[in-house]
DRENFIRO-269150 format. One line per 8 residues: number of its first residue (from 1); their letters; for each residue x, y, z of C-alpha. Coordinates in steps of 0.25 Angstrom, whole numbers, always signed. Layout:
# residues N
NUM> A> X,Y,Z  ...
# end
This chain:
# residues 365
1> XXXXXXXX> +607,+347,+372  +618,+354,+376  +618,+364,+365  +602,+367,+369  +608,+371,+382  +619,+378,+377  +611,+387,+367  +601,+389,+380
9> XXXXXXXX> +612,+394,+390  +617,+404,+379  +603,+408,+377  +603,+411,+392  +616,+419,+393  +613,+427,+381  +600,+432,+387  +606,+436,+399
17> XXXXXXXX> +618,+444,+393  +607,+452,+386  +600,+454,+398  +614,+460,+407  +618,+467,+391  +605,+477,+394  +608,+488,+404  +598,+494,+412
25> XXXXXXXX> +592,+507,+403  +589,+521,+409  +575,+526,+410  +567,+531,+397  +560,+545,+404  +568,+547,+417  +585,+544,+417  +583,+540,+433
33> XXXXXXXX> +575,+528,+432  +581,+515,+426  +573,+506,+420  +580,+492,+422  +590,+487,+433  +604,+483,+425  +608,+469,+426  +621,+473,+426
41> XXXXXXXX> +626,+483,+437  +632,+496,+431  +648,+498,+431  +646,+511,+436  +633,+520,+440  +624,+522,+428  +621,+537,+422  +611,+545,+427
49> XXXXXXXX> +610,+555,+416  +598,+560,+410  +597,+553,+395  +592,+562,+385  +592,+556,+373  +597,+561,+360  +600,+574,+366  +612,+581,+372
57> XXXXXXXX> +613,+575,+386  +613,+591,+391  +608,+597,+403  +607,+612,+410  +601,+614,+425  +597,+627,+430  +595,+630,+445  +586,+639,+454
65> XXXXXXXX> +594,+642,+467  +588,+649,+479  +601,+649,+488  +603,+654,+501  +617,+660,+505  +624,+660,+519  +637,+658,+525  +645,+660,+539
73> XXXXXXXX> +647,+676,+536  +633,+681,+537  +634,+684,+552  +633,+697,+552  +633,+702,+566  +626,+700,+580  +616,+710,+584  +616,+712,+600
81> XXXXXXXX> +609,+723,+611  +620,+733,+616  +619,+734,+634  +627,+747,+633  +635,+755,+623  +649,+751,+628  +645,+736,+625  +648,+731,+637
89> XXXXXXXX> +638,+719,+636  +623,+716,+631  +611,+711,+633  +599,+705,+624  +599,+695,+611  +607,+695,+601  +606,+693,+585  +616,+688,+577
97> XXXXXXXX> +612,+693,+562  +618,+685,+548  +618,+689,+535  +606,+681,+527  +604,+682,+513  +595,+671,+510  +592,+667,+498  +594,+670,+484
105> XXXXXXXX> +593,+663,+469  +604,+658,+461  +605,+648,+449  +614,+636,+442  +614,+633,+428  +619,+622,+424  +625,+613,+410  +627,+601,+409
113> XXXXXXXX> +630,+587,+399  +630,+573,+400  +639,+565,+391  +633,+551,+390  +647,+545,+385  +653,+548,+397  +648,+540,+406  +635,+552,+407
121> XXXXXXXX> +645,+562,+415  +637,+575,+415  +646,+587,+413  +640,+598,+419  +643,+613,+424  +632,+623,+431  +633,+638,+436  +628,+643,+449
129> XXXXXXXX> +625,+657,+453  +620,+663,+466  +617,+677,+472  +613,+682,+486  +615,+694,+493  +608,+699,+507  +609,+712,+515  +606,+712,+530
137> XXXXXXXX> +608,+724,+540  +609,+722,+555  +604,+734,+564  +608,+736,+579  +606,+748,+588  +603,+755,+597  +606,+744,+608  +612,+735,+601
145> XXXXXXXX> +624,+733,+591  +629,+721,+580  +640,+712,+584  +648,+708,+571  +655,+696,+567  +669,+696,+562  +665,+696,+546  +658,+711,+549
153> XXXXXXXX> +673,+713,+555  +683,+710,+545  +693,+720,+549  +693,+714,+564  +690,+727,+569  +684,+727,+584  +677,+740,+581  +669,+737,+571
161> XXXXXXXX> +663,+722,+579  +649,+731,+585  +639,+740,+578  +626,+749,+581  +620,+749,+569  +617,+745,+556  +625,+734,+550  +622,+729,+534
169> XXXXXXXX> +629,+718,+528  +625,+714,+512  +632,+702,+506  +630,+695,+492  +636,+683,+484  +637,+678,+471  +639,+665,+469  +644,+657,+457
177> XXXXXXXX> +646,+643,+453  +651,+634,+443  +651,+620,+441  +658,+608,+430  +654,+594,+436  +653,+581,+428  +644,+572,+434  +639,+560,+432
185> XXXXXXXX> +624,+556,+436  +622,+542,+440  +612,+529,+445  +615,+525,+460  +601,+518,+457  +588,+518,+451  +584,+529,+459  +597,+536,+463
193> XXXXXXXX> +606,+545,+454  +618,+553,+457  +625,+563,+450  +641,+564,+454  +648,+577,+448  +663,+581,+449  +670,+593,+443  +672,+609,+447
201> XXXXXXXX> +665,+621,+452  +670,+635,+451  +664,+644,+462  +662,+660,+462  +656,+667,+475  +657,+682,+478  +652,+690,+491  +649,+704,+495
209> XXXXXXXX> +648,+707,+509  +644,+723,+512  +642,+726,+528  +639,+739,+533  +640,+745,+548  +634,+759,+552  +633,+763,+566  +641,+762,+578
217> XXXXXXXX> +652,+752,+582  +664,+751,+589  +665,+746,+603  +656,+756,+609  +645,+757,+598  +650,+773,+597  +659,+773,+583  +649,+776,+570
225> XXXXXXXX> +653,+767,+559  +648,+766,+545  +656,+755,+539  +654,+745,+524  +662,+733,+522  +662,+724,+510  +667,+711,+510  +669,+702,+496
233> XXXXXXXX> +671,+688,+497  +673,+682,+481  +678,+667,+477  +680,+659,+467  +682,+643,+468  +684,+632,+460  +686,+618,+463  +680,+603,+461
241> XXXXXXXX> +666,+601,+464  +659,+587,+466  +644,+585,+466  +635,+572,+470  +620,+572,+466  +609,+562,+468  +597,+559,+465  +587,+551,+472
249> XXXXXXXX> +575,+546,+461  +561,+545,+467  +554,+544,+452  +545,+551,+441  +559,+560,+440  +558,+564,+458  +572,+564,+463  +578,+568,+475
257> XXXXXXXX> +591,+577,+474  +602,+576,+483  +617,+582,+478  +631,+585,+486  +643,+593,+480  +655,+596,+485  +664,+605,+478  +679,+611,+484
265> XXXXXXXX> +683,+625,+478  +697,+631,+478  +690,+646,+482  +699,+660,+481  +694,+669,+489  +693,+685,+488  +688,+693,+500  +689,+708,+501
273> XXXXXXXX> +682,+716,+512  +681,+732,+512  +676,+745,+517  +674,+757,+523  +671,+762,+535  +668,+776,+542  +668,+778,+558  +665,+789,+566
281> XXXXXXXX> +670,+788,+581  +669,+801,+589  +673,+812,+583  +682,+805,+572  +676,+798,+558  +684,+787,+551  +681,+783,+536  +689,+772,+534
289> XXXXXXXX> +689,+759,+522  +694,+745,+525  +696,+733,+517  +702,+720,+521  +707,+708,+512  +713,+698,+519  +709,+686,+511  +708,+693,+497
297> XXXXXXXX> +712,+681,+490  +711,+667,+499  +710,+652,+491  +702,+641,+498  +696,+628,+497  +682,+630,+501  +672,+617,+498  +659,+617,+495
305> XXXXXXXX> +646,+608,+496  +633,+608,+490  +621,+600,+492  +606,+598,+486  +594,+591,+490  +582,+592,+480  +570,+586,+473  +571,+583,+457
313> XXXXXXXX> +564,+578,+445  +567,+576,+431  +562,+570,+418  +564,+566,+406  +557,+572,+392  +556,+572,+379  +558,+559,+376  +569,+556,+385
321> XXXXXXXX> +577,+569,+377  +576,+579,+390  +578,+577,+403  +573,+587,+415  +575,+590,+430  +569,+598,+440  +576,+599,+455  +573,+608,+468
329> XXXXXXXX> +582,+608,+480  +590,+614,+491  +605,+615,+490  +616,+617,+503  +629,+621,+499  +640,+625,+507  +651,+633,+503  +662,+628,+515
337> XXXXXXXX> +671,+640,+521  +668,+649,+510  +664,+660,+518  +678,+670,+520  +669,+682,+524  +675,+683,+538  +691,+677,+535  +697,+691,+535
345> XXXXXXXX> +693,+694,+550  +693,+679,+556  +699,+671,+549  +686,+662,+547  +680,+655,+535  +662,+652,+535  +653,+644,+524  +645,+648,+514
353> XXXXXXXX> +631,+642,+511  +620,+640,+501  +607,+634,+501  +593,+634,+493  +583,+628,+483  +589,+623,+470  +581,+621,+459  +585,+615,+447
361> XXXXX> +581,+612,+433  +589,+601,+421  +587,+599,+410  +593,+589,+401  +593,+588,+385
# end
């Protein structure tokens, strides 16, 4: 007897070993759906990485970017009726006019590897490029004159603070950027993932800013000035960037798309502004060229955050050997006191801002 009830109990206990010993497996068509619950809570958070199998655990992205570019320099100046020439007051509305470029296209390309015996860390690295550029003139008189702010007015000269005329201003940037992050994708449960990234990002932006001024000017509107001022704000900045993605499931491949990243860059700055200048008062011309440098070179930390809500889908193919994902969303990055346009004449720092569609392709292998 008591060896029958031995031989039952150890029956029993082997059975459900076997059962604990059997972890819960990934999907066979889609790496976002699990098939069966674990029995055994995980020490950590399982993978979410895409496993292709018998293949090379590779995968590139390639973006579409529509991006609109702004930031706290772009006023250009205020437009306001004149009572009398001495401009001794005024009357009617007035309109203050910013610089608008809009938007423009830009791409990222991007490489990346996972390596399923580390813990599937994903090494990755991508390349962003972006370019806009807008010209917009402002044209006052007779009756009427153009205020401008202090980043028209660099030199601090009073003089040069009212025009009757035409004033044009073009500006352009380039914009260039690139990443190293190792991530880790990663189950919060069966229908959320995350994706949590550390590493660097090296950050290249140049700007162009050309303004031009014909007509009169001075404190009585009576002095003819023709006047072009450039003004080239560059940087480089390099520093450590951290990124958090998520990924709410809804099924058949749908997800929705929600990512953060924050990124801190130590930026050198280099900002030249120069010119020339003629002016004819009374009977006397004066051709004249200018420059000023005061923050030629300037070192900073300057933060940076970026966001993206989107809609997703992705697949498997093949046999489970190729993975695919589409993606279409809107990004809002800000680019914290990045703007030194107007330091030289008052000492005051702006933000820099781009937002716009992202649309993205993957493709795993």
């Amino acid at each position: 007897m008591l060896k029958t009830h031995l031989n039952a109990t150890l029956t029993i206990l082997s059975i459900s070993l076997a059962a604990h010993a059997n972890p819960s497996e990934k999907p066979t068509d889609r790496p976002e759906e699990i098939v069966k619950q674990d029995p055994i809570s995980a020490g950590y958070n399982a993978s979410a990485s895409y496993p292709c199998i018998n293949n090379w655990d590779i995968f590139i992205t390639a973006d579409y970017l529509y991006w609109d570019w702004s930031q706290s320099s772009f006023l250009l100046g205020t437009t306001t009726p004149i009572e009398n020439v001495a401009l001794q007051g005024s009357t009617g509305s007035r309109k203050t006019v910013y610089q608008t470029p809009g938007y423009a296209s830009g791409f990222q390309v991007g490489v990346g590897v996972n390596m399923p015996k580390m813990d599937d860390w994903n090494l990755f690295s991508e390349y962003t490029r972006y370019r806009n550029s807008n010209t917009t003139s402002i044209l006052s008189g007779p009756g009427s004159m153009i205020i401008f702010p202090t980043s028209a007015n660099p030199s601090s000269d009073s003089s040069l603070s009212t025009l009757e005329g035409t004033f044009s201003s073009n500006i352009q940037m380039n914009y260039d950027s690139v990443d190293f992050l190792l991530k880790r994708p990663f189950y919060f449960g069966k229908k959320l993932t995350a994706n949590f990234g550390a590493g660097l990002r090296a950050l290249f932006i140049s700007q162009k800013f050309i303004r031009e001024m014909d007509g009169f000017n001075g404190a009585d509107l009576i002095t003819i000035i023709n006047r072009t001022e450039t003004s080239t704000p560059s940087t480089w900045g390099l520093g450590p960037k951290f990124s958090f993605e998520t990924n709410w499931m809804l099924g058949h491949g749908l997800q929705i798309m929600m990512n953060l990243a924050t990124s801190v860059l130590y930026t050198r700055y280099t900002l030249n502004s120069n010119g020339t200048a003629e002016i004819i008062s009374g009977n006397r011309t004066f051709n004249t060229s200018f420059s000023w440098d005061e923050i030629s070179q300037l070192n900073a930390l300057r933060p940076i955050t970026e966001s993206f809500v989107g809609l997703g889908w992705k697949s498997a193919f093949c046999n489970k050997k190729y993975y695919i994902a589409l993606s279409a969303g809107y990004n809002f990055d800000v680019f914290w006191n990045y703007d030194m346009l107007n330091y030289a004449a008052s000492q005051t720092q702006g933000d820099m801002f781009l937002q716009g569609l992202n649309v993205q392709t993957r493709f795993d292998f």
